[in-house]
C-alpha atoms as one frame of an Amber mdcrd trajectory, in Angstrom:
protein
 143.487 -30.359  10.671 143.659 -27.217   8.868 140.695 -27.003   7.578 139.303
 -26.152  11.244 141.559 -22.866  10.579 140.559 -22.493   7.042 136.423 -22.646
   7.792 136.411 -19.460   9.854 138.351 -17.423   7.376 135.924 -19.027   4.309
 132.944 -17.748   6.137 134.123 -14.112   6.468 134.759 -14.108   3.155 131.713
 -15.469   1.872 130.399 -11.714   3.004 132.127 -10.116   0.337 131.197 -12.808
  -2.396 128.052 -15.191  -2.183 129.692 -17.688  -4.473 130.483 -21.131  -3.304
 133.901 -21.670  -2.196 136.152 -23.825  -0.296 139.662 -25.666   0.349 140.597
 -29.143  -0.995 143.978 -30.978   0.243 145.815 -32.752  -2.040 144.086 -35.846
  -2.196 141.013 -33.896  -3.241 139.168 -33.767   0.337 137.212 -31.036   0.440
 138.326 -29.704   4.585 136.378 -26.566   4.602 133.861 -25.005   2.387 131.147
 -22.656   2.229 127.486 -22.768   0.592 127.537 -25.931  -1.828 130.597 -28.203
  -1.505 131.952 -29.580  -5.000 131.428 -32.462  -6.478 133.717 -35.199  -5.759
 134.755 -35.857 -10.025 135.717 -31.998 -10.414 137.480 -32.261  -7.003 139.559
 -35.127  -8.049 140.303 -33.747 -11.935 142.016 -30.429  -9.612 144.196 -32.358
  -7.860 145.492 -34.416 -10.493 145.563 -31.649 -13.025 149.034 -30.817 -11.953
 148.425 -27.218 -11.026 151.179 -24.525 -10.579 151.578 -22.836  -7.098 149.760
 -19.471  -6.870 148.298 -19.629 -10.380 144.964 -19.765 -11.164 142.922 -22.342
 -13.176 139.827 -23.396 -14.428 138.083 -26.350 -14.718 134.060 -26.706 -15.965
 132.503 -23.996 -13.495 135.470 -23.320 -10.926 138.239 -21.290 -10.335 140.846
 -22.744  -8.614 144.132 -21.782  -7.065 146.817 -24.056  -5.550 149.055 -22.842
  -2.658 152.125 -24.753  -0.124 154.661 -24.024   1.733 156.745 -26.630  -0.373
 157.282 -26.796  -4.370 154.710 -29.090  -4.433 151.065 -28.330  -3.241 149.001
 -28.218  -0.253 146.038 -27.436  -0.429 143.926 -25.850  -3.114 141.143 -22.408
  -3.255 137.853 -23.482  -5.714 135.482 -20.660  -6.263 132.031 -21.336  -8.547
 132.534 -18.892 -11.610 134.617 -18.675 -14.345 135.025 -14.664 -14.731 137.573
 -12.274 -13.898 135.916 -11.699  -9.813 136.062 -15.517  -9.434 139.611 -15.104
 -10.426 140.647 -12.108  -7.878 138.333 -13.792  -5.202 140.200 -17.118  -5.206
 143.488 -15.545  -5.343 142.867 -13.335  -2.842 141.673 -16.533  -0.370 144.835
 -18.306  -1.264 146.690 -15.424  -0.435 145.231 -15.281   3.044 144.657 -19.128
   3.769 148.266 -19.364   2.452 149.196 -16.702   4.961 147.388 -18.796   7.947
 149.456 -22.088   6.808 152.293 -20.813   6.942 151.941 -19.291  10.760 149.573
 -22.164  12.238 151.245 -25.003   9.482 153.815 -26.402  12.020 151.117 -27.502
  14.641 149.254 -29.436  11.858 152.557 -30.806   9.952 153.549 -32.756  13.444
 149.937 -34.222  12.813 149.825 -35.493   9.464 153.925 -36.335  10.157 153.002
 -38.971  12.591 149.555 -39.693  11.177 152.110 -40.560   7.859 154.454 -42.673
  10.257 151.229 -44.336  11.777 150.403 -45.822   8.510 153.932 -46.750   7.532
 153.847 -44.158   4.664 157.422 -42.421   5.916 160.716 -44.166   4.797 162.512
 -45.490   7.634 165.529 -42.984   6.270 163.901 -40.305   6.814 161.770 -40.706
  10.058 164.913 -39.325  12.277 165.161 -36.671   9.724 161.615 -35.010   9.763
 161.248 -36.001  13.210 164.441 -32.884  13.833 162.828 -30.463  11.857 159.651
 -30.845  13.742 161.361 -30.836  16.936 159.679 -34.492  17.701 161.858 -36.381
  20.002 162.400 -39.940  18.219 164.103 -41.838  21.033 161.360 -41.816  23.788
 159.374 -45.116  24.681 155.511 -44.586  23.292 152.613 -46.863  23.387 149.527
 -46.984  21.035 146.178 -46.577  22.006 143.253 -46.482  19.775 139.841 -45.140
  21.180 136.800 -46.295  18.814 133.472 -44.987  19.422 130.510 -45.325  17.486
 131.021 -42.170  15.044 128.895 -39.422  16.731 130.372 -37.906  19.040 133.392
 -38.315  18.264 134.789 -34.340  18.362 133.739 -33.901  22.025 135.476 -37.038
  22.725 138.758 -36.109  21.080 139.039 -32.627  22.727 138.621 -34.547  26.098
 141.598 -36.635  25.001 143.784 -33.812  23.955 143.121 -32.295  27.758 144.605
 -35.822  29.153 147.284 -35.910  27.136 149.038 -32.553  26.687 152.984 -32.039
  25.900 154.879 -34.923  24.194 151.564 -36.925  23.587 149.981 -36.681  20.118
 145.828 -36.922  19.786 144.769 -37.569  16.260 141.291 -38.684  14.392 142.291
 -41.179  11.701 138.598 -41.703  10.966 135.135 -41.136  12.160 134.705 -43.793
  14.533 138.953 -43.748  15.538 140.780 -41.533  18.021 144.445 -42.678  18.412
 146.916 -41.927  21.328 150.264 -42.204  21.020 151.465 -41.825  24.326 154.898
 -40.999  25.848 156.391 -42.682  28.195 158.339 -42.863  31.291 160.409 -45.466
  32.704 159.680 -47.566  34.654 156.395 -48.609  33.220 154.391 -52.116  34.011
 151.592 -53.561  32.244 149.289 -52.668  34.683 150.110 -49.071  34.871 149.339
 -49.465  30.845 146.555 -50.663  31.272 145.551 -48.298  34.192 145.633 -45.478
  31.658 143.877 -47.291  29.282 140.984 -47.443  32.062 140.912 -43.719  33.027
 140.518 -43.197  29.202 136.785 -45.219  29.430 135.873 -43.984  32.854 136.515
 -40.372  31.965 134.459 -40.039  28.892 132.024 -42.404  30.233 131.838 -39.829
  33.357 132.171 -36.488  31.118 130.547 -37.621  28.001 127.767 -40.379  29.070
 129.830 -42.032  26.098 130.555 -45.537  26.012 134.099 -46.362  23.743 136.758
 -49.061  23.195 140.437 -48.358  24.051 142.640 -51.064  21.783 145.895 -51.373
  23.173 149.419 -51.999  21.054 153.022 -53.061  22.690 155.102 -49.796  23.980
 158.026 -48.938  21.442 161.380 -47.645  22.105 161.613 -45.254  19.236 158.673
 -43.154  16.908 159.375 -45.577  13.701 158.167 -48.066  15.676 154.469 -46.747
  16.574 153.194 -48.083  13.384 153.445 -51.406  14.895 151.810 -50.518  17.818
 148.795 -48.416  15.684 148.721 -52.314  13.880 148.369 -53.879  17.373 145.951
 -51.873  18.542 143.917 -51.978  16.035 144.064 -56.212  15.360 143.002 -56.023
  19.561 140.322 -53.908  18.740 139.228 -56.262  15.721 139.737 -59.469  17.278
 138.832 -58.640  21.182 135.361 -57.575  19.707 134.529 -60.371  18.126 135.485
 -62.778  20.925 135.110 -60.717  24.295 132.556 -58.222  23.089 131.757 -57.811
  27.086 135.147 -56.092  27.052 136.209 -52.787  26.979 139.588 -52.451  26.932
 141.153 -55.090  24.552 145.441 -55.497  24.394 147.189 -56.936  21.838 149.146
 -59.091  24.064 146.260 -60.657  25.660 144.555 -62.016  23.015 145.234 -65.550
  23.165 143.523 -68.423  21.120 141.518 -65.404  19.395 144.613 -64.473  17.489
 145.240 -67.917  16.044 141.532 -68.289  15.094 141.050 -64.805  13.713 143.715
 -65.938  11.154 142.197 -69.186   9.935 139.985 -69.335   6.441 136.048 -69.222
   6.908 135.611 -72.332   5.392 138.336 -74.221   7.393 136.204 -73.340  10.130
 132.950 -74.366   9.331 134.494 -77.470   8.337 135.804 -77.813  12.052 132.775
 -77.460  13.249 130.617 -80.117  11.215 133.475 -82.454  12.523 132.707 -81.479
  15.988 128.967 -81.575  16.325 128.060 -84.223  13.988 124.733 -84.605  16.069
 123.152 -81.037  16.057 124.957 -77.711  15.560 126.100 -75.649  18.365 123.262
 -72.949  17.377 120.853 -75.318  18.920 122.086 -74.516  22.722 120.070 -71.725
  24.497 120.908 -68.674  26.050 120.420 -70.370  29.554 122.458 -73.472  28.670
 125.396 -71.169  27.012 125.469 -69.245  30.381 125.639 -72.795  32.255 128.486
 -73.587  30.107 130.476 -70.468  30.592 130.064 -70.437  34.389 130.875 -74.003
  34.447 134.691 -73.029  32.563 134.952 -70.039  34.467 134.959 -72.313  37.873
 137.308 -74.732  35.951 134.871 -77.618  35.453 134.080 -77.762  39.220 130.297
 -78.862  39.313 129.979 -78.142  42.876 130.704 -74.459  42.926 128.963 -74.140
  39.294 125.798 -75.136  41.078 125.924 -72.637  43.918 127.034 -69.662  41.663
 123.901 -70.361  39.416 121.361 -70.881  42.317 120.399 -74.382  40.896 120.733
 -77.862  42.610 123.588 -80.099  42.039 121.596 -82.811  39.973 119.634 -79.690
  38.076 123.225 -78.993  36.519 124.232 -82.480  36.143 120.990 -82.720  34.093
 121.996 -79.646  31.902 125.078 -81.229  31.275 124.345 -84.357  30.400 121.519
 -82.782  27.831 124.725 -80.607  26.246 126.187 -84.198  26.167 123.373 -85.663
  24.017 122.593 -82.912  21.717 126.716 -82.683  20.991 128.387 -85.703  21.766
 130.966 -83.753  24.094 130.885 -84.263  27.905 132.116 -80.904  29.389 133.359
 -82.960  32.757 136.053 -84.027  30.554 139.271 -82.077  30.318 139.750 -82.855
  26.644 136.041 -82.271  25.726 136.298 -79.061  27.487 138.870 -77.779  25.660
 137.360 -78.453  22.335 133.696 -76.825  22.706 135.663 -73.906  24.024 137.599
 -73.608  21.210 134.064 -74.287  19.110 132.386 -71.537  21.126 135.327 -68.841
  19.671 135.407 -70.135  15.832 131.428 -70.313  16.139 131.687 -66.336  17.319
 134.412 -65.657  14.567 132.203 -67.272  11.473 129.098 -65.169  13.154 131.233
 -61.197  12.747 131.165 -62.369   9.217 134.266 -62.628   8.486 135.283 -62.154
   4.439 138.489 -64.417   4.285 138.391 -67.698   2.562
């Protein structure tokens, strides 16, 4: 954003006045400020004062000045103090921040341009519009990807990104914790080679940042007004992949499966589902060791056999296990149909334990 621009500048200029300053955008953010920030109720009565461009105004201790490169406002200067210096000293920083907008503005305007489109705030109208005037080519193929880490160290990470993805690519925060990609493509492109990219995204800031992060994956698009689809993909994969393959770290929309139809269904209609199932004992009561029995025992497709050799155990010391799973739920996992429904218990018993909050 700008206000990485606009916090050099402040801090020069708090030489020649002490006071407390900074830059608001017009949703009342504060992006860069000096000494004491201010407070979040005065912020918000600025920006909804309906201030003129380039004319100062004052409300309870601050001076403030808006400035764009539109009719309508950008950003806006706050200075403590109410007295004539406050005045010249916030004119004279939106006179100079104004300055830097206009010559660095482009850059950032492609950002919060697609950052708009992202979240579906751009009429469809006038996406091939704006997308001219910022010199965006709108008929490329792009793909999604969201990178989520765990909302400290997230700078670092997103300067690695924007070194792996120079040119037609776009690297923007949308939050703390949220990186997203929007990646251009080139025909011909394959799921795998998708997902290839999506790999050397973990493995490189795992390598240069000791970092560990999630790459969410949407569907590629054929033109720009259509990446706010894929932001919505990727981010449902990134909701719904952690709650039912949490030992995953690269989760795509199109893979997944039952997760999406459960993810949708109403807490209680779940927990109902479950009473129905285990009408003996609830499927809390199952250990960590007979869990992991289970889930080799579905990854080798029921075979008890191969089971047995993968987990080191004797043949009978499985069958055993089993037939204990069988008493304490009523459901003997050598049946197909059986199978199929503690598997589908296992997901809605991981989806009522994120806490979900739909009813």
């Amino acid at each position: 954003m700008l206000g990485q621009v606009f916090q050099p500048i402040l801090e020069q200029m708090s030489n020649i006045s002490s006071r407390d300053s900074g830059v608001l955008n017009n949703t009342g953010f504060v992006v860069a400020s000096v000494y004491t920030p201010i407070d979040e109720d005065t912020a918000y009565d600025a920006v909804t004062s309906n201030p003129v461009l380039n004319k100062s105004f004052i409300i309870g201790d601050y001076t403030f000045v808006a400035f764009g490169t539109r009719s309508m406002f950008d950003y806006i200067v706050y200075t403590k103090g109410t007295d004539r210096d406050a005045h010249y000293f916030c004119s004279m920083l939106a006179v100079s921040l104004s300055n830097i907008q206009l010559h660095c503005g482009n850059k950032y305007d492609k950002t919060n341009y697609i950052k708009n489109v992202l979240l579906g705030n751009v009429l469809p109208g006038d996406v091939d519009l704006r997308s001219d005037e910022l010199q965006i080519d709108a008929d490329i193929p792009r793909i999604v990807y969201i990178v989520q880490t765990d909302g400290t160290n997230d700078l670092p990470v997103q300067h690695l990104l924007q070194n792996m993805f120079p040119d037609q690519n776009f690297v923007l925060a949308m939050d703390n914790e949220n990186i997203v990609i929007i990646k251009a493509l080139t025909e011909p492109y394959t799921k795998e080679h998708l997902k290839k990219t999506a790999q050397s995204i973990v493995e490189m800031i795992n390598s240069e940042l000791m970092t560990t992060v999630y790459v969410g994956m949407g569907t590629p698009t054929d033109v720009i007004n259509d990446i706010s689809r894929s932001y919505s993909e990727a981010l449902l994969a990134l909701e719904i992949g952690r709650v039912f393959d949490s030992d995953k770290y690269i989760l795509s929309y199109d893979t997944l499966g039952i997760g999406r139809l459960i993810y949708q269904l109403p807490s209680k209609l779940c927990e109902l589902f479950l009473d129905e199932i285990f009408k003996k004992e609830s499927i809390n009561v199952l250990d960590d060791e007979t869990l992991q029995t289970i889930h080799k025992f579905f990854e080798n497709n029921l075979n008890v056999s191969e089971t047995s050799r993968q987990l080191f155990v004797h043949r009978n010391t499985l069958v055993y296990r089993l037939d204990k799973i069988e008493r304490l739920t009523g459901l003997d996992l050598r049946k197909f149909d059986d199978a199929v429904v503690f598997k589908v218990a296992v997901l809605v018993n991981k989806y009522l334990n994120s806490n979900p909050s739909k009813f």
